[in-house]
Each structure stands twice: as C-alpha cells, then as structure tokens.
N, C-alpha and C positions, 0 to 999 in steps of 0.2 A: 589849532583853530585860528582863522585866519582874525584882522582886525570886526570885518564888517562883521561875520557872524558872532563875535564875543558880542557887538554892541545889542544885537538883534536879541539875544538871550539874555543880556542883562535886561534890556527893554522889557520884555516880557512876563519876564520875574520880577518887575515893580509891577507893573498893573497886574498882575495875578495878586502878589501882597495888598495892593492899591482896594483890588476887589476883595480879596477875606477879610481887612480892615473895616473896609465899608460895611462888609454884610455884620459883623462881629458887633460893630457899633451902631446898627440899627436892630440887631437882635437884641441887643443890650434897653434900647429905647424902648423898645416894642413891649420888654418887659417891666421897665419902669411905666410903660403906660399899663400894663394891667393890671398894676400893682396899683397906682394910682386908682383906678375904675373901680376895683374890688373895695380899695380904702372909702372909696366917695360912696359908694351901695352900702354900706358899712353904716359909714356914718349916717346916710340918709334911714336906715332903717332905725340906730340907735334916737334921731330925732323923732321919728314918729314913735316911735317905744322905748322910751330913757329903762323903764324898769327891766326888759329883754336883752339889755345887754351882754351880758356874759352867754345867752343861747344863743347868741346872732354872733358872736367871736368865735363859739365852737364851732356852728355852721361855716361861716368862711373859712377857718382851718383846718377844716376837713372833718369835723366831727361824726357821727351817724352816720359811718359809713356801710351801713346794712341797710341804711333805709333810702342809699342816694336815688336808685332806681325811682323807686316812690315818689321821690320829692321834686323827678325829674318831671314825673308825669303828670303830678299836681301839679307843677308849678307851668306845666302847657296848658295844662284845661283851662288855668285862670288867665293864660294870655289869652285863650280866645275868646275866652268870655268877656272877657274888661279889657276889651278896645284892641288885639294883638291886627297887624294889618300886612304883616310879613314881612316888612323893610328893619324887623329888630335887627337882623344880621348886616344888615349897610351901615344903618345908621350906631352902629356897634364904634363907641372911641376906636377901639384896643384893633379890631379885625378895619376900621376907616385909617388910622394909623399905621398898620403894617399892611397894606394893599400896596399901596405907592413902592413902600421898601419891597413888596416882592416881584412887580413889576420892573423894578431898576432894577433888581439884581439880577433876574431872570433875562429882562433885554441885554443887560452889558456880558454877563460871561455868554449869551446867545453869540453875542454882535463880536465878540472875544474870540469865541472859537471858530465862526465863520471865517471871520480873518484869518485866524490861525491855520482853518485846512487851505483857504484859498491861496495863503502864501505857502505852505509847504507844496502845494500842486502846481504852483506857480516857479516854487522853485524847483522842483524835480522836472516840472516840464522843460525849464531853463537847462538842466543840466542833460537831458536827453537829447536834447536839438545839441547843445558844446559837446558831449560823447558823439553823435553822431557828425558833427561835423568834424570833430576829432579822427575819428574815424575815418571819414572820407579827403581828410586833408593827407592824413597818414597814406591810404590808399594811391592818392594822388602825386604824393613824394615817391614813394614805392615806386610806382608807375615810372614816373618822369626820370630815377633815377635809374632805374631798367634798361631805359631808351637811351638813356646819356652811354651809358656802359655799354650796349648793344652801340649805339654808336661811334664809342673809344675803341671796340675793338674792330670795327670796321675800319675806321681810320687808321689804327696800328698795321691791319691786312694791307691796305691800301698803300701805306708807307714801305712798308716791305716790299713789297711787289714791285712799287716805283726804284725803289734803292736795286732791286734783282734788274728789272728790263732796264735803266738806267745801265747799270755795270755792262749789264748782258751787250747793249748798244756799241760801249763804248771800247768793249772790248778786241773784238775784232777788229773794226779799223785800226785799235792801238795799237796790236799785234802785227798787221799788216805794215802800216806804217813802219814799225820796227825790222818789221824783214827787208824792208824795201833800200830803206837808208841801210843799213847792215850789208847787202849786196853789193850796193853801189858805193859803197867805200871799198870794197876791197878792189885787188889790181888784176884777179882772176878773168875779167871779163869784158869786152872791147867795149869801147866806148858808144856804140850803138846801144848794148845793151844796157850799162850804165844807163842812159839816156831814158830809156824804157824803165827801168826802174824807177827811176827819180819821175817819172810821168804818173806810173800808176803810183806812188806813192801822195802827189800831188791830187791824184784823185781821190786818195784816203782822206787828206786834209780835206778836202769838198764835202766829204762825207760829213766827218766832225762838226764841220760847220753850220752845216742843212741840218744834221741835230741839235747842235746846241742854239741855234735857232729857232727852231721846232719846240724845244722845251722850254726856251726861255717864255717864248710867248704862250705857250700853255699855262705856265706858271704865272704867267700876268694874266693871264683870260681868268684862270680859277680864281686869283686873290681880287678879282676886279680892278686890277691893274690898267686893264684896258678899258676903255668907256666904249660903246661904242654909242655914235654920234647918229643917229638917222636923220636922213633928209630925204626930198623927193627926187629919184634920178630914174633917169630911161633905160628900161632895161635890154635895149640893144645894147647901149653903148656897157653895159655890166657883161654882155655876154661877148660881145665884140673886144674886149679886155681880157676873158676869160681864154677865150681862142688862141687869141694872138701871143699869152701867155707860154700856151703850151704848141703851138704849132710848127715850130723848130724840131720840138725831141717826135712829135708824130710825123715830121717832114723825113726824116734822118731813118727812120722804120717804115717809113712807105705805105705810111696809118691816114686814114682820108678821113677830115671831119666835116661833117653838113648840117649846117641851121637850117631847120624849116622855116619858111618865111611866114611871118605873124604881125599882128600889128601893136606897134610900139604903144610904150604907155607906161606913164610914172608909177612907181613904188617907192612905197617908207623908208628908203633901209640902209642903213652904211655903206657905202659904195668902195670902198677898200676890203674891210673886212669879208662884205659878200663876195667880193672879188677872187679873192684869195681860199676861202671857202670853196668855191665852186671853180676853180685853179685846183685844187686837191683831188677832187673828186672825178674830173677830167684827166690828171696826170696819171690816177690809178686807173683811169680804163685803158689809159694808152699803154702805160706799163705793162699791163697784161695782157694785152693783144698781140695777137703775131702780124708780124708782116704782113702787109699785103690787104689789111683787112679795113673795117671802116668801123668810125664812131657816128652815132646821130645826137642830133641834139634837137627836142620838141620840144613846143613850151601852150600848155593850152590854156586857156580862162576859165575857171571853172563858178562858184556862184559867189565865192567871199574870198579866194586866193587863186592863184596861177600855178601850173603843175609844169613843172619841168623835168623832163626827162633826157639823161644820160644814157643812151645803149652802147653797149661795145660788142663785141664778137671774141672775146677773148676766152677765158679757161676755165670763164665760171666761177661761182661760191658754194661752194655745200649748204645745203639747207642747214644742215646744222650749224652752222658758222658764220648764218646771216645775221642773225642778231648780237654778234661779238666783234664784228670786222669793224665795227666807230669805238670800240674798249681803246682805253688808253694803250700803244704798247702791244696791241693785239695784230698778229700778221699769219695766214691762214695755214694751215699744216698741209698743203702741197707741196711737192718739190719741186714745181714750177715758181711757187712763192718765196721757199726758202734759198731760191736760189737767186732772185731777183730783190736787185738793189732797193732795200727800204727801211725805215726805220720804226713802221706803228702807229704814225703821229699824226697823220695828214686826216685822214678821215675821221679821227678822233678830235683833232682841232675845227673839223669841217661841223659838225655836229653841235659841238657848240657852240661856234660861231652861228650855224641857221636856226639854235633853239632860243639863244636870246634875244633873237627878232623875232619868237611867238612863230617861226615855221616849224618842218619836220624835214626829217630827211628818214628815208629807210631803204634796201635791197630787194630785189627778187630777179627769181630766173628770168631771162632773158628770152628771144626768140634763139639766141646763138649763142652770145656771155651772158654777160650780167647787166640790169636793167638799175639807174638808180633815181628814185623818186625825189623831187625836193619841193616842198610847198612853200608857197611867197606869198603872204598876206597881201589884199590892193593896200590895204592903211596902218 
C-alpha cells in the first residue's frame, strides 16, 4: 500500500470512530434526557399526591405490567378529553432532543458514504482510463518497436546487398586490371601489344574511378551530405549542358540527338545536380542504342510542372524490370546489358537527385526503345 492510500484509510477510519463516538454520546444524552423527563413526571405527580408515592414509583418502574395495555388506553382517552391537540410528540423533551441527534447522524454517515462511493467510482474510473492508457501506450511501444525492427532488418538487407554489388563492382575491373599489368610485364610480347595492354588496363582504372565516384556521391546524397541549393535557372541552358555533356560518346557511335524546340523559362532547381541527373539518364539511352540510331528529347508544359521526355531506339527494358532499373546497383538481365560497360549507379543517383526537387522520374516502352519521363516542378 502505497503512501497516499495509507493516508486515505487512516482518514476514514477517524471520522468513521469521529461518527460512532458522536452517535454513542448523543445516545448517551438522549437517555439521560429521558431519565431526567420520567424523573420530572415523577416528581410532578409525587407533588400533586405526596400520599401516592410509592404507586407512582411502581408505575414508572415498570410495575402492573398486565395492566400496561389498559393504562395505555386510559391514559389516551383523558389526553383527548383534557386539552390533548397532537403536538404531545414534538413538543416531547426526550423525542425534541433526540431529533436533531438523528438528523446529524443520519446526514453525516449519508454525506460519509456518498463521498465514500463517489471516491471509490472516482477512483476506479481513474484507474481504467491509466489501465487503458496503459494499454494503449504498451500497444504503441509494441507497435513502434515492430517498425524499428522491420526496419533494422531492412537496413541490415540493404547493407549486405551494398557490401555484395559493392564487391561485385569492384571486382572485375580489379581482376582485369590485374591481368592487364601481369601481361604487360612479361617479355613474351611486342611492344605494340604491351602498349594495348597497359591501355586497356588504363581503362580499368577509368572504370574504378566513375565508381568510386558514383558511390561516393550516393553516399553523400543519402547521408545529406550534399545540399542541394535551388535557384531560378533557364532550362535551355540545363539541357544545352546536358547535351553537350554527353555528345562526344553519341558523336563516336553515330547516335543523333534532337531537342524540340520550346520555349524557355525559369525553374527552381539545382542547376549542377539537375545537370548531372539528366547527364545519367541521356548516357543510358545512348549506351544502349546501336549505331546509327537517334535520341529525342521533348519537354512540354503541363498545368503545375514540365514533362520531359528522353526517347531512344535502343534494346528496350522488360516490363518487368521497369520498376528496378533507378534500384541502387541494379543493371538489367540482358546480355546486351551484361555486356555493356556500367556500374548500376547512374539512374539510381538520377532518381534522387529529381525526388528531392519534389519531381518524378519513371520508364516505359517506347515507340522503338525506351521512353523516360522526368517531371520539373514551375516553383
């Protein structure tokens, strides 16, 4: 039992004693007053009949008690005959005297026990609302702690995976690399070849690089490493950037890019990072297109952002594999794919670089390849 309810229980158990004392000592009084009453009728009778004395002591003592009925009913007839007017019982000392004490005692253990349910109902209701919010706090821990754990082992998946395509990445150019210098040390082979060796191996290191570039800044984009800064810029000069960017490796493959002509007009938005996002997503259509073929590029106004569209004529995405190709790490199970230079990262970098400008980007089939949508907020 805690401190507050000892006090509550000892409280109660005085004024419980507080009240049988009271009553015990007005019971007490009540009968010294009818003792008194009976004494005073006593004596008043003795005054009017000194010689009746000893009959009028037997009667108060309970004497003739065979004849009390009798004396009951005598002794009415002569109240109403000799002035009786009904107020004998009010004006009664002994029942004028113990009125008030039955009154008080009646109100206070009333007013006693009122309190007593109202606070027991008071406190059980108290303690149903803290069970139930007990309850619902427990549920809500439960809950929250589900989600944390559902979410520890998604992170753990997610970390693994990264440590698997990580390795996976790094492997092969390592490998390569390794064959490459391995060759071209030895004396087995002219120096033309040597020379070839040490090139393509040069282009191993290119590789590593454009990865561990790729990852670094993924890994600053996730930890919010990166800020990215919006301001209002023209979005020619964002796409006239994005072009120029990539129009060497589509010059080199005989790949034709065409802007629709539209009219210019400021946007919110990072002018590097969109850059470079929409640089990603241009280098994949050109990567996958064969020779000879052409990219477009559209961009239309629509009622609250701008729609740009990337088409290529390349090899296509599997519908099943349109919703996986922005996955970290993810690169499509073609062996057109597997066979061409990439790492995973670009589209998956590109994705959230245009979500944390509040745009989208998404895939679908094409007229010929693959078609890719990118939404640009006006503000």
């Amino acid at each position: 039992m805690d401190k507050g309810s000892f006090k509550r229980v000892v409280l109660f158990t005085g004024l419980l004693l507080c009240v049988i004392g009271g009553s015990l000592f007005f019971l007490w009084s009540w009968a010294q007053t009818v003792r008194i009453q009976d004494e005073e009728m006593l004596g008043q009778l003795i005054l009017m009949k000194p010689k009746t004395t000893a009959e009028y002591v037997s009667v108060m003592r309970g004497k003739f008690a065979d004849d009390r009925e009798k004396a009951i009913q005598t002794g009415r007839v002569a109240d109403e005959k000799y002035g009786y007017t009904g107020n004998y019982a009010v004006d009664s000392p002994a029942v004028a005297a113990f009125l008030p004490v039955q009154i008080f005692v009646s109100g206070t253990l009333a007013l006693l026990l009122g309190i007593l349910i109202l606070y027991q109902k008071k406190k059980q209701s108290n303690l149903e609302l803290e069970l139930f919010a007990s309850k619902d706090k427990l549920a809500q821990i439960s809950e929250e702690n589900q989600i944390l754990r559902s979410k520890i082992g998604k992170e753990e998946a997610k970390l693994k995976e990264l440590v698997t395509n990580v390795s996976h990445q790094l492997k092969t150019p390592l490998a390569s690399l390794k064959m490459c210098y391995e060759i071209a040390d030895t004396q087995n082979f002219t120096k033309e070849e040597q020379r070839a060796f040490l090139m393509q191996g040069q282009q191993e290191v290119n590789k590593l690089d454009n990865l561990i570039r790729a990852l670094v800044q993924i890994s600053r984009l996730e930890a919010n490493l990166i800020q990215i800064s919006q301001s209002h810029v023209s979005l020619k000069k964002i796409l006239h950037g994005v072009v120029n960017s990539i129009y060497m490796k589509a010059y080199d493959k005989g790949i034709s890019i065409s802007v629709d002509e539209f009219q210019d007009a400021e946007v919110f938005l990072d002018f590097r990072w969109t850059q470079e996002a929409l640089s990603n997503i241009l280098d994949n259509a050109v990567k996958y297109s064969e020779p000879g073929t052409a990219v477009e590029i559209r961009l239309h106004p629509m009622f609250s952002h701008y729609l740009l569209e990337i088409e290529d004529e390349g090899i296509g995405i599997r519908k099943e594999e349109m919703h996986r190709i922005f996955q970290r790490f993810y690169r499509g199970s073609s062996q057109k794919v597997q066979e061409t230079e990439g790492s995973g990262v670009g589209l998956y970098l590109a994705r959230k670089i245009i979500e944390a400008q509040r745009g989208t980007i998404c895939v679908k089939k094409g007229k010929k390849g693959s078609l890719f949508l990118v939404t640009i907020p006006f503000t």
